[in-house]
C-alpha positions in Angstrom: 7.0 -8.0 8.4 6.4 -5.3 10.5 2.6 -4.4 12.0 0.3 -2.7 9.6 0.1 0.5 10.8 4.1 0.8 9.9 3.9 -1.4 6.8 5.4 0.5 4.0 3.6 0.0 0.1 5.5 0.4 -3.3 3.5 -0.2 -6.5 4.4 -1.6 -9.7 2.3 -0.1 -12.4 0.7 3.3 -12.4 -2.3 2.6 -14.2 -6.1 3.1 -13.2 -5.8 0.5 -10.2 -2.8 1.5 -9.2 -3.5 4.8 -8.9 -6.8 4.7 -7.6 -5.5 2.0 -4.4 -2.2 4.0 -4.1 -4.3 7.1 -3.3 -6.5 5.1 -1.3 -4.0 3.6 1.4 -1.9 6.6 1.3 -4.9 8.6 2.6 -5.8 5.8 5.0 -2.4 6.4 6.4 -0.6 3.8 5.3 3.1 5.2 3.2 3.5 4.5 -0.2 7.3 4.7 -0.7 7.8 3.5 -4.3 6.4 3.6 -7.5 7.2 2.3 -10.7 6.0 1.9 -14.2 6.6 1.6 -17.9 5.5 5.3 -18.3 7.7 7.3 -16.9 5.9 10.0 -16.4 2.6 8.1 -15.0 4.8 6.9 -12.1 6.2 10.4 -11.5 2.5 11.8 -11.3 0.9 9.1 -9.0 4.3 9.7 -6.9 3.5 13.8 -6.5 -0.4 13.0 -6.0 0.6 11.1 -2.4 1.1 13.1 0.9 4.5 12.1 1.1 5.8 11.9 -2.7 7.1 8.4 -3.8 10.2 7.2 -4.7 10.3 6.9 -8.8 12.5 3.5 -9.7 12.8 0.8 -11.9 10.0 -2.3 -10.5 13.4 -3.7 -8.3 13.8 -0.6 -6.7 10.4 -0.6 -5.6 10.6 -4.4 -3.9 14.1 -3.0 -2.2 12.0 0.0 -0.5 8.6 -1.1 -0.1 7.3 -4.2 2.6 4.3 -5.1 0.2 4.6 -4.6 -3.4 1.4 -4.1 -5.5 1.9 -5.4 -9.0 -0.8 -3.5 -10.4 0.2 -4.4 -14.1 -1.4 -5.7 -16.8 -2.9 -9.4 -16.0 -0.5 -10.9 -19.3 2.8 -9.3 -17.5 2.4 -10.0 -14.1 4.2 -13.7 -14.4 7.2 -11.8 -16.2 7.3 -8.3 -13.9 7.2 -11.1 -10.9 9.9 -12.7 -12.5 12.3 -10.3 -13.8 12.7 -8.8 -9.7 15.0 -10.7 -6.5 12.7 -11.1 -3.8 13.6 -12.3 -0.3 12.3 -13.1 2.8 10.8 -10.6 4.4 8.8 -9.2 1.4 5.4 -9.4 0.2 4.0 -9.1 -3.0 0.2 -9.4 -4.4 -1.6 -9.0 -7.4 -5.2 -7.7 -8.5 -5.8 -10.1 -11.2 -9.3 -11.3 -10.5 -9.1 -14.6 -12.7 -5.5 -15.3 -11.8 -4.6 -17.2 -8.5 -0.9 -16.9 -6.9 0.3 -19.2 -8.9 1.8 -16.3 -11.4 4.4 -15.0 -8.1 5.9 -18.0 -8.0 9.5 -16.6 -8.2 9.0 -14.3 -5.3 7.5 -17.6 -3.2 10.8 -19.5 -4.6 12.8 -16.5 -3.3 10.8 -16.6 0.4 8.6 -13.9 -0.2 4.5 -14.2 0.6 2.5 -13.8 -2.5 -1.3 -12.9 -2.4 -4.2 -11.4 -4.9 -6.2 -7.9 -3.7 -9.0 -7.8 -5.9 -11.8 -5.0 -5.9 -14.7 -6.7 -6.9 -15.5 -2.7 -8.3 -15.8 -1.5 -11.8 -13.3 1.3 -12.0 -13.5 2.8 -15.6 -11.1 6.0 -14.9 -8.5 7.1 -12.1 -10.9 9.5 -10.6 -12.2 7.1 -8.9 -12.7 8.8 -5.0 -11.2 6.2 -2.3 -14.1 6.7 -0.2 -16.0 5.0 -3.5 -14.3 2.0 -2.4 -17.0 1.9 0.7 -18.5 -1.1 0.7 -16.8 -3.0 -2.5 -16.0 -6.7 -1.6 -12.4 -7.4 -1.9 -11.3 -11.0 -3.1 -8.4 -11.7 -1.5 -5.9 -15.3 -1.6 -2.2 -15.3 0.4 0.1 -17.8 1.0 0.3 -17.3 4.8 -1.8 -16.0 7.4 0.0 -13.2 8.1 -0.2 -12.1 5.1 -4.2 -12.7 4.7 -4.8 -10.7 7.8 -2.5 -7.5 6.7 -4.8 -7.5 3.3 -7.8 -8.1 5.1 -6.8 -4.9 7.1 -6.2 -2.9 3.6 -8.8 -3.3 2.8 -11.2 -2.5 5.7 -8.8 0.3 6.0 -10.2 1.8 2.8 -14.1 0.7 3.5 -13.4 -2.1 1.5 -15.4 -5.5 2.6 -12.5 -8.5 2.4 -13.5 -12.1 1.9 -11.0 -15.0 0.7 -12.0 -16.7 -2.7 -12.1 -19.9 -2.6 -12.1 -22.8 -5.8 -11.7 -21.6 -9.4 -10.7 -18.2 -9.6 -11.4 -17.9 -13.1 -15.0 -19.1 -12.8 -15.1 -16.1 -9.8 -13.6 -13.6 -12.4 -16.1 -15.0 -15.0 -19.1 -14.2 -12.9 -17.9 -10.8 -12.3 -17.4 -9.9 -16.1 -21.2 -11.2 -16.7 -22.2 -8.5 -14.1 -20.6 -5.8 -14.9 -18.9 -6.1 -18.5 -21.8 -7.8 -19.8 -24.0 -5.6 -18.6 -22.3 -2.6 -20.3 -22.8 -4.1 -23.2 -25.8 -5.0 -22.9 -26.8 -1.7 -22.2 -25.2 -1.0 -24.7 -27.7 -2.8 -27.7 -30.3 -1.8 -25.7 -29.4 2.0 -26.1 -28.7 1.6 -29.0 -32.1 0.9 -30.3 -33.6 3.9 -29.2 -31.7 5.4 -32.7 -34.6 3.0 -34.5 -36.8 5.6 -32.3 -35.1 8.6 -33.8 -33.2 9.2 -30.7 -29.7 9.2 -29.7 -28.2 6.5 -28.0 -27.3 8.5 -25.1 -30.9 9.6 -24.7 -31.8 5.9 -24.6 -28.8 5.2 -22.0 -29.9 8.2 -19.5 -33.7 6.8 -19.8 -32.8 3.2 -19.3 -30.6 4.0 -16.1 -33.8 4.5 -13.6 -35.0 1.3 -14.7 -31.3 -0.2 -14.3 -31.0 0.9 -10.8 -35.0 0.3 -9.7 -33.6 -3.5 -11.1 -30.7 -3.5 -8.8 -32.4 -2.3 -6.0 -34.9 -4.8 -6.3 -31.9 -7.8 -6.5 -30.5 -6.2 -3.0 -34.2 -6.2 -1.4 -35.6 -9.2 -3.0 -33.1 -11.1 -4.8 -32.8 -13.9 -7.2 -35.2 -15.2 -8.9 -38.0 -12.9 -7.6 -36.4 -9.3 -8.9 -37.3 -11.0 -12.1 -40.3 -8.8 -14.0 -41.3 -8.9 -17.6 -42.9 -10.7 -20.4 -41.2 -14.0 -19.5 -41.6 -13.7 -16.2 -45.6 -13.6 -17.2 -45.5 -15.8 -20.0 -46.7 -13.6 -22.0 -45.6 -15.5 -25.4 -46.9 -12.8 -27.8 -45.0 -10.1 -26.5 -41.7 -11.7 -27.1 -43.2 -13.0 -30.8 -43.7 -9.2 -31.6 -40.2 -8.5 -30.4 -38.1 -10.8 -31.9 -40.0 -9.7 -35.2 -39.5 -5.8 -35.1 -35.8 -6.9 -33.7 -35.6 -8.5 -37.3 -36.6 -6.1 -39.2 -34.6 -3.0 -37.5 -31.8 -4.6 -35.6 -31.0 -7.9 -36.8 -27.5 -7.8 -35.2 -29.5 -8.0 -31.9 -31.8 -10.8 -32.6 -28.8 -13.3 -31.0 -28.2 -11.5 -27.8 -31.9 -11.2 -27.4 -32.7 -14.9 -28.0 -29.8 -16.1 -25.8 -30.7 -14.1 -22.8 -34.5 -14.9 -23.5 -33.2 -18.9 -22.8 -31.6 -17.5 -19.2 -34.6 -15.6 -18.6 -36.7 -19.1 -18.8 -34.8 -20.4 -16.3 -35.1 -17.6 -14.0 -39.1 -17.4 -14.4 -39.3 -21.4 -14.0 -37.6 -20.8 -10.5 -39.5 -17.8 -9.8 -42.5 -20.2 -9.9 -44.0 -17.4 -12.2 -43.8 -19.3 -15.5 -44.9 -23.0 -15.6 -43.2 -25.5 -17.3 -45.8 -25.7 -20.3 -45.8 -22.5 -20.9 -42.0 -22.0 -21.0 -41.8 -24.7 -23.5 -44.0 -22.3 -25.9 -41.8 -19.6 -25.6 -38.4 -21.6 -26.1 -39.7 -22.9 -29.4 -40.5 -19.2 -30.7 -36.9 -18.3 -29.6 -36.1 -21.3 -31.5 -38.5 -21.1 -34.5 -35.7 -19.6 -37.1 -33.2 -22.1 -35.9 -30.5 -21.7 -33.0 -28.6 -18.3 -32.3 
């Protein structure tokens, strides 16, 4: 492989992830030769959005132009995109499947070829995504050489990225991940949503909740787990969650689950906190518990 300054990129997908890294590297100087995709025209406009347009080819062409090939697919059809090119020695190719180890480029390893995972531990909801966004975002990375570790780890400082190599169960690493930030969505979601029992919309609800979503988040960067933890349960303050779980009832039953279940983590979180003794989170699980198990 040649250094990294010269390496030449091809992508394999045109998606949100592909776009938003392809425009990334390109403007951290690294060339983007080839691009490829079921869509046609998606391939064609990431192509023209690069300083030096891309190639437009079928998925082999790409492998045949590019160094390191980004397979920037969707996480079911990366075993069968990996599968249906020749790779050789030579080549590289990763993908940015969070919960998926190498094991799904085994035909380009067969062939010769070092396989990898780039993963932006980032939420990245649209293509508009600015690469200088990617400042800061930890990037999971695995490879099957060391060569090829220290090229991605250079990717991805190149784009302000923050590289670290998962280690153990990737799917438990992807799992934690879609807690945060999926999770979180939609749990910001219910809670939104009640503000409609207020006679508000649910967007009102969302832009007031926000402040108090990122005063939380700055608190877990200063202070961390378990003390960011505030609240009722944090105090032990029993009757506040009695009268919530029974206007929850009466207005938004479909909530009453989510709120019980996340009540149970909460315990735990107060009981390490040293805020709520073990007494008193006993009386609160049994009036999470007192119509039966969510």
């Amino acid at each position: 492989m040649s250094s990294t300054r010269r390496l030449t990129l091809g992508f394999v997908g045109a998606g949100t992830v592909g776009r938003v890294l392809a425009s990334a590297f390109d403007r951290a100087g690294y060339p983007v030769v080839a691009v490829a995709s079921r869509s046609p025209e998606s391939a064609r406009a990431l192509a023209g959005r690069l300083t030096v347009p891309a190639s437009v080819c079928n998925p082999q062409g790409v492998c045949d132009r590019a160094e390191l090939v980004f397979l920037t697919v969707s996480d079911d059809a990366i075993a069968d995109v990996a599968a249906s090119i020749v790779w050789r020695e030579g080549r590289a190719v990763v993908h940015c499947n969070g919960a998926s180890s190498i094991d799904p480029l085994s035909p380009a390893q067969r062939a010769g070829a070092d396989v990898g995972v780039f993963h932006p531990l980032r939420s990245i909801p649209t293509a508009d995504v600015s690469p200088v966004d990617l400042e800061g975002t930890p990037i999971g990375l695995e490879a099957s050489s060391d060569s090829l570790r220290k090229t991605l780890e250079s990717l991805a400082r190149s784009v302000g990225g923050v590289p670290f190599v998962v280690r153990g169960n990737k799917t438990i690493y992807h799992a934690s991940a879609v807690i945060a930030s999926n999770y979180l969505v939609a749990l910001l979601d219910a809670a939104a949503g009640l503000w409609e029992h207020l006679g508000m919309a649910k967007g009102e609800g969302l832009r007031a909740l926000l402040p108090l979503v990122r005063g939380t988040v700055d608190n877990l960067d200063r202070v961390g787990v378990p003390d960011a933890l505030t609240g009722p349960i944090a105090r032990g303050d029993v009757g506040t969650v009695t009268r919530h779980l029974e206007a929850l009832t009466s207005v938004a039953p479909e909530v009453v689950t989510m709120y019980k279940e996340m009540g149970r983590a909460t315990i735990r979180t107060a009981v390490a906190k040293g805020t709520l003794p073990e007494d008193m989170a006993e009386h609160i699980r049994h009036v999470l518990d007192a119509d039966g198990e969510a």
